[in-house]
C-alpha positions as CSV (number, residue, x, y, z in Angstrom):
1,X,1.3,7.3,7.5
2,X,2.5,6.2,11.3
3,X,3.2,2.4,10.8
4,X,2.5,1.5,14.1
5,X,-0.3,3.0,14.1
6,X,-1.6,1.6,11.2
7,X,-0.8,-1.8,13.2
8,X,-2.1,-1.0,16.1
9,X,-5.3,-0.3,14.3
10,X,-5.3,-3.3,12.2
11,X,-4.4,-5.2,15.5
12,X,-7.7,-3.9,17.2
13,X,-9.6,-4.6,13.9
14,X,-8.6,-8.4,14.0
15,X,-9.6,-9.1,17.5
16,X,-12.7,-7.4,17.4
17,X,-13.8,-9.2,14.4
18,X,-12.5,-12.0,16.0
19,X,-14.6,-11.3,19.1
20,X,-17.8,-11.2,16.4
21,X,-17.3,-14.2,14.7
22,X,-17.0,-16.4,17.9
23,X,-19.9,-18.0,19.7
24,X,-21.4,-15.9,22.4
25,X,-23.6,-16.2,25.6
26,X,-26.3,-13.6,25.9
27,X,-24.9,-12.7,29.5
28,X,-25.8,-9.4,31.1
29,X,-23.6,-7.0,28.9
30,X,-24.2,-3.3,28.9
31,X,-28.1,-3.2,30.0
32,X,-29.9,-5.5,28.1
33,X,-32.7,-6.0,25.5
34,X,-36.4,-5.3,27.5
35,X,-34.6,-5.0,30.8
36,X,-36.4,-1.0,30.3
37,X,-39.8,0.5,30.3
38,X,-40.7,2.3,27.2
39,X,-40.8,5.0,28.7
40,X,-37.7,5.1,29.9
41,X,-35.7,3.9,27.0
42,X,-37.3,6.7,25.0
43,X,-36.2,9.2,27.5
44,X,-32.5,8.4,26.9
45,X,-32.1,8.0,23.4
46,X,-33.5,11.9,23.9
47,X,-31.4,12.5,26.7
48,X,-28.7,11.4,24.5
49,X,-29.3,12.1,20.9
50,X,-27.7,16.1,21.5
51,X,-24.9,14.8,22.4
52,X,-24.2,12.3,19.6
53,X,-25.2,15.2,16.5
54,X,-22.4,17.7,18.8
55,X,-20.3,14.6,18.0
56,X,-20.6,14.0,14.3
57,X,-19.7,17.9,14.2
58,X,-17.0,17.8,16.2
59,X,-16.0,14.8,14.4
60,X,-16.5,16.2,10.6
61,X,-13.8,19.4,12.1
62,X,-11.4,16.8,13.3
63,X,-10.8,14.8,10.0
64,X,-11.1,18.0,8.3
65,X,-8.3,19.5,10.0
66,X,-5.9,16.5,9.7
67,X,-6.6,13.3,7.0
68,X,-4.6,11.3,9.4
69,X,-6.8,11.7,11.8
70,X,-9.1,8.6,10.4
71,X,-6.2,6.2,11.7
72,X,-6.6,7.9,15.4
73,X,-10.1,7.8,14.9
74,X,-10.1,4.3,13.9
75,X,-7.9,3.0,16.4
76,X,-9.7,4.6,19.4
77,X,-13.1,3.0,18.1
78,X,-11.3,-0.3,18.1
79,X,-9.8,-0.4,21.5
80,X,-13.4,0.9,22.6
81,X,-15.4,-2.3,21.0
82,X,-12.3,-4.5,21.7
83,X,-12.6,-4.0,25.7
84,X,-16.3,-3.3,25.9
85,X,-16.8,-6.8,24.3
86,X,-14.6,-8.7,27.1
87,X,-16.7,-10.5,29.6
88,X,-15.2,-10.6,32.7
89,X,-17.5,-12.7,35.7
90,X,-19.1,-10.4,37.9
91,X,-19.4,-11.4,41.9
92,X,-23.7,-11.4,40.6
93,X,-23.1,-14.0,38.0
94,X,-23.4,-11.6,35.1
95,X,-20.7,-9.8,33.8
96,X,-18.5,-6.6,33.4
97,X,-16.0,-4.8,31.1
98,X,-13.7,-2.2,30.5
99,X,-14.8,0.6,28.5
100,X,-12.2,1.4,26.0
101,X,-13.0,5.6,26.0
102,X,-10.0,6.9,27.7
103,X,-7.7,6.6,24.8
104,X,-10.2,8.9,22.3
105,X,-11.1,10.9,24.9
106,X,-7.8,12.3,26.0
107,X,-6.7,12.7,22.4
108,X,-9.9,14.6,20.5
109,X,-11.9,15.5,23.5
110,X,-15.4,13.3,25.2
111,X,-17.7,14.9,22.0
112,X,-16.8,12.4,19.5
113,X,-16.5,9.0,21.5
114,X,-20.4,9.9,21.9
115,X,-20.4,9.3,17.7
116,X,-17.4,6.0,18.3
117,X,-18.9,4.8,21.4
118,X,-22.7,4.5,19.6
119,X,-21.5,2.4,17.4
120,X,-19.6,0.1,18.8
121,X,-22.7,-0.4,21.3
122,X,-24.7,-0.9,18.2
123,X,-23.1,-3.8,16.4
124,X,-22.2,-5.2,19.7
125,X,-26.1,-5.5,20.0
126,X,-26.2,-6.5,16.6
127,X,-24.1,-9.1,16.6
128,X,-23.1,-10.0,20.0
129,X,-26.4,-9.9,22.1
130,X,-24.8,-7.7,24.2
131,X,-27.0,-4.4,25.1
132,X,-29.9,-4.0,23.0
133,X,-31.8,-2.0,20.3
134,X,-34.3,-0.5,22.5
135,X,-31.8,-0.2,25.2
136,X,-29.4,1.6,23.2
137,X,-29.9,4.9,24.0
138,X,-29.0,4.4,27.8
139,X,-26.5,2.5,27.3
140,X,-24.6,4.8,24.8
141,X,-25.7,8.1,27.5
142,X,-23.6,6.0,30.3
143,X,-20.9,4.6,28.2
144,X,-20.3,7.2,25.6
145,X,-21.6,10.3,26.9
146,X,-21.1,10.3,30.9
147,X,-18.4,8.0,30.8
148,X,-15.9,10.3,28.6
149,X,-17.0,13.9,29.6
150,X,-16.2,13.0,33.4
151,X,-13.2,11.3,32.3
152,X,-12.2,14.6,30.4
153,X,-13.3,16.5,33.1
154,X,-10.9,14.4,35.5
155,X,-8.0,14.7,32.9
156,X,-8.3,18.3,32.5
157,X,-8.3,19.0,36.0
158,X,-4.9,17.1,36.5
159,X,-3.4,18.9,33.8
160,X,-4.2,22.0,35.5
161,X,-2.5,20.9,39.0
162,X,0.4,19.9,37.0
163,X,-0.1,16.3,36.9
164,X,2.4,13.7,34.8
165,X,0.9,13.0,31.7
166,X,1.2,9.2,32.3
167,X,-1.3,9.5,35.9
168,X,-3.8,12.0,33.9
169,X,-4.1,9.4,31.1
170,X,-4.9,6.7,33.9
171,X,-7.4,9.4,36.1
172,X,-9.0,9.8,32.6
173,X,-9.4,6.1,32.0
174,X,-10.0,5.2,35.5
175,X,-13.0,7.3,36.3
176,X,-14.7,7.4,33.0
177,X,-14.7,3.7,33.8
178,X,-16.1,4.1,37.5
179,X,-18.4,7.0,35.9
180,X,-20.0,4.5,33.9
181,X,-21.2,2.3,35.6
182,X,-22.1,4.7,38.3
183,X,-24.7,6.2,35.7
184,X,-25.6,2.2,34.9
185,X,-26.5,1.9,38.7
186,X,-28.5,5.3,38.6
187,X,-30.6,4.0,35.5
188,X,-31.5,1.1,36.9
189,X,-31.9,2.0,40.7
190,X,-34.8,4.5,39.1
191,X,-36.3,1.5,37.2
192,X,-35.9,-0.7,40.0
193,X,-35.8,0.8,43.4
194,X,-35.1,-1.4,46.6
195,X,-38.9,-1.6,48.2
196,X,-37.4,-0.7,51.9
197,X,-34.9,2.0,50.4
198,X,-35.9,3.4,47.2
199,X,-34.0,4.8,44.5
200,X,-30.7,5.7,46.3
201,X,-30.5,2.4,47.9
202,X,-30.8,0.2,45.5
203,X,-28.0,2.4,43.1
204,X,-26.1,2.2,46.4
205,X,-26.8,-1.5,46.0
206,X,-26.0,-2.0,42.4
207,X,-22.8,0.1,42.5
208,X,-21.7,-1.7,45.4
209,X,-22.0,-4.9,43.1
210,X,-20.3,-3.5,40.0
211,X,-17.6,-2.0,42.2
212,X,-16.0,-5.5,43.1
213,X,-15.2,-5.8,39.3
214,X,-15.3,-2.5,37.9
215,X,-12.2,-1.1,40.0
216,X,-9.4,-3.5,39.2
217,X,-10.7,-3.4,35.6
218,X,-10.5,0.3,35.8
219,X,-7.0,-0.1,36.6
220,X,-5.9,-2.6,34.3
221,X,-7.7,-0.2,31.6
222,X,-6.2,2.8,32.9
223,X,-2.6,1.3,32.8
224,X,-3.3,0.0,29.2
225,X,-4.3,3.6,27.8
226,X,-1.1,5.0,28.8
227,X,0.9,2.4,27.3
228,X,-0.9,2.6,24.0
229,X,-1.1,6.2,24.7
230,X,3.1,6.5,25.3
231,X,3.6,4.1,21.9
232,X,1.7,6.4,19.7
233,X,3.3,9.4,21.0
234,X,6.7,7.8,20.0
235,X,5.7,6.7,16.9
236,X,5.0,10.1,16.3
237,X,7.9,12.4,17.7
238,X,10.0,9.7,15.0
239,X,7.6,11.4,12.3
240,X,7.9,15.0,13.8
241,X,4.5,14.8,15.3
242,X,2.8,15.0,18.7
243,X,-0.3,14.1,20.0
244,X,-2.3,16.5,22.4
């Protein structure tokens, strides 16, 4: 077993329980608990539910091929509850935060941060108050579905024009973070459309908004991936392995 990634995991694993434990404010994190028709949050937790049973399978294969795969596993749900749980002051008064997917999703593919991604959401609404139960499903559809297969999508298309490994990692983390919230601004411009505008303006509005935030966090997250990315990879080539 990799010992630093056994620390790296156990690292992740003390902050975020550390992050449960403390007192919270029940800012806006994620969408949040009734902000959502009915209606609506029945839609996405349909929209979304294919996409998290694809997961578990892919999942199940990926532990099934290689044991070891738990600590990668592990580690990736970690970082993602870990920096999804940060608050950082939005220009609104509520709040934003990284998403923590590009790290899983460049190593096992976007199928099984759906699976990782859900449950971090979950006990973040749990415990935190941040999200909610009944707005779980389109919060998980932004953040673990959208999020990670456009940030695959981006990574495998650098790979293909030859791209460093170090600036796909970042592409990867970078615009599954800007994807997000994009799809965050889509669900609520449809709940809430501007009355002179409709629909398109007010996601044009509410992107603008998370924009001011989301971009110099997606760059700070982006650079953070690769390091954590680059030590892993070392940490294995000393063991005679390699990461994807």
């Amino acid at each position: 077993m990799k010992k630093l990634m056994k620390k790296l995991a156990m690292g992740l694993v003390l902050v975020a329980m550390l992050v449960t434990i403390l007192p919270q404010e029940a800012h806006a994190m994620h969408i949040m608990e009734g902000f959502l028709p009915v209606g609506w949050s029945i839609f996405w937790y349909v929209a979304f539910a294919p996409f998290f049973i694809y997961g578990l399978m892919q999942m199940k294969k990926i532990v099934q091929a290689d044991k070891q795969n738990k600590v990668l596993l592990a580690l990736s749900g970690a970082l993602i509850f870990v920096l999804s749980a940060l608050k950082i002051p939005s220009v609104t008064g509520s709040t934003s935060h990284p998403t923590g997917v590009g790290l899983g999703t460049a190593i096992f593919g976007p199928a099984v941060i759906s699976v990782l991604g859900t449950i971090c959401l979950l006990f973040q609404a749990l415990f935190l108050a941040h999200g909610g139960i009944t707005t779980l499903g389109a919060n998980a559809f932004s953040m673990a579905v959208v999020g990670p297969f456009v940030g695959y999508g981006v990574y495998q298309l650098c790979k293909k024009m030859n791209t460093s490994k170090s600036v796909s990692l970042f592409m990867c983390a970078f615009i599954a973070d800007i994807a997000t919230y994009l799809m965050t601004s889509i669900q609520l411009g449809i709940v809430f459309p501007d009355p002179s505008t409709g629909i398109m303006g007010a996601v044009v509005k509410f992107m603008g908004v998370f924009l001011f935030t989301q971009i110099p966090i997606g760059i700070a997250e982006g650079l953070l991936t690769v390091v954590i990315y680059n030590l892993l990879t070392s940490s294995l080539k000393e063991q005679g392995g390699i990461l994807r």
